[in-house]
N, C-alpha and C positions, 0 to 999 in steps of 0.2 A: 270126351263124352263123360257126364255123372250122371249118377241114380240121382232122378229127383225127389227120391226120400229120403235117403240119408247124405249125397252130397259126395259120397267114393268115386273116384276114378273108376273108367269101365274102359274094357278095350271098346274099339270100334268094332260093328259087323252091322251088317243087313239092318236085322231090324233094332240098333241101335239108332243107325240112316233113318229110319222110318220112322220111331219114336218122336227124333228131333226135329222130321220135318212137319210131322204133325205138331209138332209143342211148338215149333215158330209159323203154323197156320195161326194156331192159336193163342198166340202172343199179339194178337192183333184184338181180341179178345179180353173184356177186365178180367184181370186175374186178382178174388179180393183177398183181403188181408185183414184183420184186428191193426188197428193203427200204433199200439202200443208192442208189436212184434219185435220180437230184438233178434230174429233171423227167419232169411226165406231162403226158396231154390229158385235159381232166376229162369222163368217162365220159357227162355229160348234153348238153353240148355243143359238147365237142371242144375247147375255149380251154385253154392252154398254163398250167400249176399247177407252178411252183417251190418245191416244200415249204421250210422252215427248218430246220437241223438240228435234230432230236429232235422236232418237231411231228409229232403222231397223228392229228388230227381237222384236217382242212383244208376252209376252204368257197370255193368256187368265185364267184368278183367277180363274176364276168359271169351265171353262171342261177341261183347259190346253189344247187347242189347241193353237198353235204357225204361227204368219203369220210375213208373211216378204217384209216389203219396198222397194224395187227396182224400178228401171228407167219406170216400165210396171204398176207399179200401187201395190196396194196388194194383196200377193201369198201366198199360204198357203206353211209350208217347208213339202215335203213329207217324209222326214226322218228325225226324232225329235228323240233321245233318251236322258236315264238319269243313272246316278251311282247311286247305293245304297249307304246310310250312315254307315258305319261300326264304326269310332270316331263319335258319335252322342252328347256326352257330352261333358263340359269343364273339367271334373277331367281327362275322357279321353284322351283327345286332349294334356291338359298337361301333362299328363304322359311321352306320345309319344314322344310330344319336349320337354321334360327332357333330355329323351335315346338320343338322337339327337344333344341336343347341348352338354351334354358334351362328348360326343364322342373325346378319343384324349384324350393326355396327358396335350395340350393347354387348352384345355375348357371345363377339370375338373371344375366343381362345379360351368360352367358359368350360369344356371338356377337359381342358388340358390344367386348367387352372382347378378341378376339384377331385376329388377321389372317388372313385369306384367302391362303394361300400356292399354292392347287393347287385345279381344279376341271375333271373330267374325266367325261364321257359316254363308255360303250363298250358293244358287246354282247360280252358275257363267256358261254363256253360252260360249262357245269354236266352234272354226267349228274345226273338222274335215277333213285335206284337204289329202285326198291320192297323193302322191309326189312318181313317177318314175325318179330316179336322176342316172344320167352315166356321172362320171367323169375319163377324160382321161387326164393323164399327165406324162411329164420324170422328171426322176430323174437320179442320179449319184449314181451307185451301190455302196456305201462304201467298201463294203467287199471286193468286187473284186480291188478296189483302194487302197486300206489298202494291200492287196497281193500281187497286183502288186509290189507297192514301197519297200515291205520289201523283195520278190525276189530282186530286182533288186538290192538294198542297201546291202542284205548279198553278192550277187556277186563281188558288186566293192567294199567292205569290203573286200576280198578274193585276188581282185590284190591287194588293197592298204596296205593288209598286207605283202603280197611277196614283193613288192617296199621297204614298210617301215622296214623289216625285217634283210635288207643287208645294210644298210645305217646307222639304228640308232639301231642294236643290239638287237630287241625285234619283235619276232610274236603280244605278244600280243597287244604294244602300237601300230603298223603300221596295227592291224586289225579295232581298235578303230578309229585311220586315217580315215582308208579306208571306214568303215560303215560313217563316217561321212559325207565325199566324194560322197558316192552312196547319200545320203539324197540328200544334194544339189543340185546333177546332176537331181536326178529325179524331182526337185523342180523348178531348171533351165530351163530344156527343158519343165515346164509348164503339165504335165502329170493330166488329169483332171479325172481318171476315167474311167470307162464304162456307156454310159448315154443308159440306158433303158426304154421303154415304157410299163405304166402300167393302170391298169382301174381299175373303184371302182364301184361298180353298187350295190343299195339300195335301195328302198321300203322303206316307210315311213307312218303312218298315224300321219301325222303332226299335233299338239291344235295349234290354232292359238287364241288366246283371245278374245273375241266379245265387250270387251266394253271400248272405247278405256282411259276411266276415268284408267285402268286397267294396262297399258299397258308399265308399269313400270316393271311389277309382269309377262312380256309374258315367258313364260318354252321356256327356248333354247333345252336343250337336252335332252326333258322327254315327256313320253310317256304314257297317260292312257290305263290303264288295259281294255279295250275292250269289253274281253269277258264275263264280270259280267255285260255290261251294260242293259237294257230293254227298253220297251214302255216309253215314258215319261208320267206320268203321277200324278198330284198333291196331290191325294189321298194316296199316298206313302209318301209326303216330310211330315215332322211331323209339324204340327203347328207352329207360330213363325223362324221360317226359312223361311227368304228373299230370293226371286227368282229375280233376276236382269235379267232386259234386257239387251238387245243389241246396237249399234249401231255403227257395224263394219259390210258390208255389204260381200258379198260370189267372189266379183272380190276384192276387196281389201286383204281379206284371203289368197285369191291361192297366190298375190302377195308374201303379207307375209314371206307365206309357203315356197315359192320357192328361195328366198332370204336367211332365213335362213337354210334353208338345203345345200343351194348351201353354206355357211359359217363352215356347221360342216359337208360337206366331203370335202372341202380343209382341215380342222383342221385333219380330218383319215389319210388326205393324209400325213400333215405335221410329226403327230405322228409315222407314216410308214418311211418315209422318209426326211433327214431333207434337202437335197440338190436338192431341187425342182428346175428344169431350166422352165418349161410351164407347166400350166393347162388350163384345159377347161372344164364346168360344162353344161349339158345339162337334163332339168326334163320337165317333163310333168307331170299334175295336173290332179285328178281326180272330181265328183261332188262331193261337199264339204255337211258333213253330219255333224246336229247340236246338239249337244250334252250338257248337261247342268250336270255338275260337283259341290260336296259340295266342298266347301273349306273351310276351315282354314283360318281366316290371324290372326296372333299375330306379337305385336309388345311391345318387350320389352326396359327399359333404363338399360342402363348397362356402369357406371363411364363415364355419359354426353354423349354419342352416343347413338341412335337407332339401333334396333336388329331387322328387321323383317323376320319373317318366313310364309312361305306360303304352309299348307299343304295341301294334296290330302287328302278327308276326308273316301274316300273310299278303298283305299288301304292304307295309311298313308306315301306316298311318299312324299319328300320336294321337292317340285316343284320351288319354289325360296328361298332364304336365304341372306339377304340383310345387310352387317354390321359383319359378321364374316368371319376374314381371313382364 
């Protein structure tokens, strides 16, 4: 327990108990601030929080509650969760990117072949941004283009063998003619297709990075496991494991968020389709939920280039991989 005035250690008793449970009703509650503050009591339990410059999202060593910088002053986040550690060791963690890098006939025995230069555990803060994305766009059915032409081409294949048949002596060189002929015509008269309208509608809970030192390493196409996550809570994270803040604020995130989802379903679309004539992306963003993830980062040298890998420490996904083709 501290005095949330001056920050002292206090023994416990009664209504020390009662104090703190009233201050974490009320941590649920804005707690405001001067934005330019260079120390608070943290709202759950009164121990003394020295923010860093530009840091948004701060979590409190001592109860692990979490408050957050905004334009209003400071708020506490009311949905704060955390991943269990599942890779908790470094024999672990390399094992896993072992199986990982060499994967592939290319980058057989790439682990063994480079040096271990950097290997670091941290809980890394993410928002969570729920992303409703409707993308609408035409394309040019191939198939049906593809059918078209080759009707059309066996047809005048079919005169241009009858023509070429009585002239020069052969069905089969005046069908060859003629298929050649249909190509053309159908190439001449510009024949584009059937252009169809189609839609792509996806759900997303978007990571978006929280610190923006980070943000090198932001996961494009990946997505934490969810439903293993819990309460955040510090009593859980094991000793010696850095908890990083923040300072990537909860409108900057949605942005984020919306930006790159709007990038990987053009990229469904393109994979769908590759004769795209218009698209149109439309999302809406949900309240963004802060989640604080172990990670991995290694970073190995391998023949004068850097390797780095960035793993999920709780499911063991490569969330980025920086230096292998």
């Amino acid at each position: 327990m501290f005095c949330p005035k001056c920050g002292a250690k206090q023994e416990a008793n009664a209504g020390a108990i009662k104090n703190s449970q009233q201050a974490n009703q009320a941590s649920n509650k804005s707690v405001l601030a001067e934005n330019g503050v260079s120390e608070l009591k943290c709202p759950g339990c009164g121990a003394p929080i020295k923010p860093q410059f530009g840091e948004m999202v701060i979590t409190c060593e001592y109860c692990g509650s979490s408050i957050s910088l905004a334009d209003a002053g400071w708020t506490s986040i009311s949905k704060h969760s955390m991943l269990p550690i599942t890779l908790s060791t470094k024999d672990q963690a390399q094992s896993d990117l072992k199986s990982k890098m060499d994967r592939g006939l290319l980058h057989r025995h790439l682990q063994e072949q480079s040096t271990l230069e950097e290997l670091n555990l941290s809980y890394v803060p993410y928002w969570i941004v729920p992303v409703s994305s409707r993308t609408n766009y035409t394309a040019v059915d191939a198939a049906a283009e593809i059918g078209t032409i080759a009707a059309t081409a066996a047809i005048m294949g079919l005169a241009g063998g009858a023509m070429g048949g009585n002239n020069r002596g052969g069905l089969g060189i005046g069908m060859v003619e003629g298929t050649m002929m249909g190509g053309m015509m159908m190439g001449g008269m510009g024949g584009g297709g059937t252009i169809r309208a189609y839609q792509l509608n996806e759900n997303y809970n978007y990571p978006v990075v929280g610190v923006k030192a980070l943000t090198q390493y932001q996961p494009r196409d990946y997505s934490f496991d969810l439903s293993k996550r819990v309460n955040f809570d510090t009593s859980k994270i094991p000793k010696g494991i850095k908890i990083l803040n923040g300072d990537v604020g909860e409108d900057s995130s949605e942005y984020e968020a919306k930006t790159i989802v709007g990038q990987i379903q053009a990229a469904k679309a393109h994979a769908k389709h590759h004769m795209i004539r218009s698209m149109n992306t439309q999302s809406d963003t949900g309240e963004p939920e802060l989640l604080h993830a172990p990670i991995w980062f290694a970073r190995y040298e391998h023949k004068g280039r850097n390797i780095v890998l960035v793993l999920d420490a709780s499911s063991g996904g490569v969330i980025n991989s920086i230096g292998i083709d």
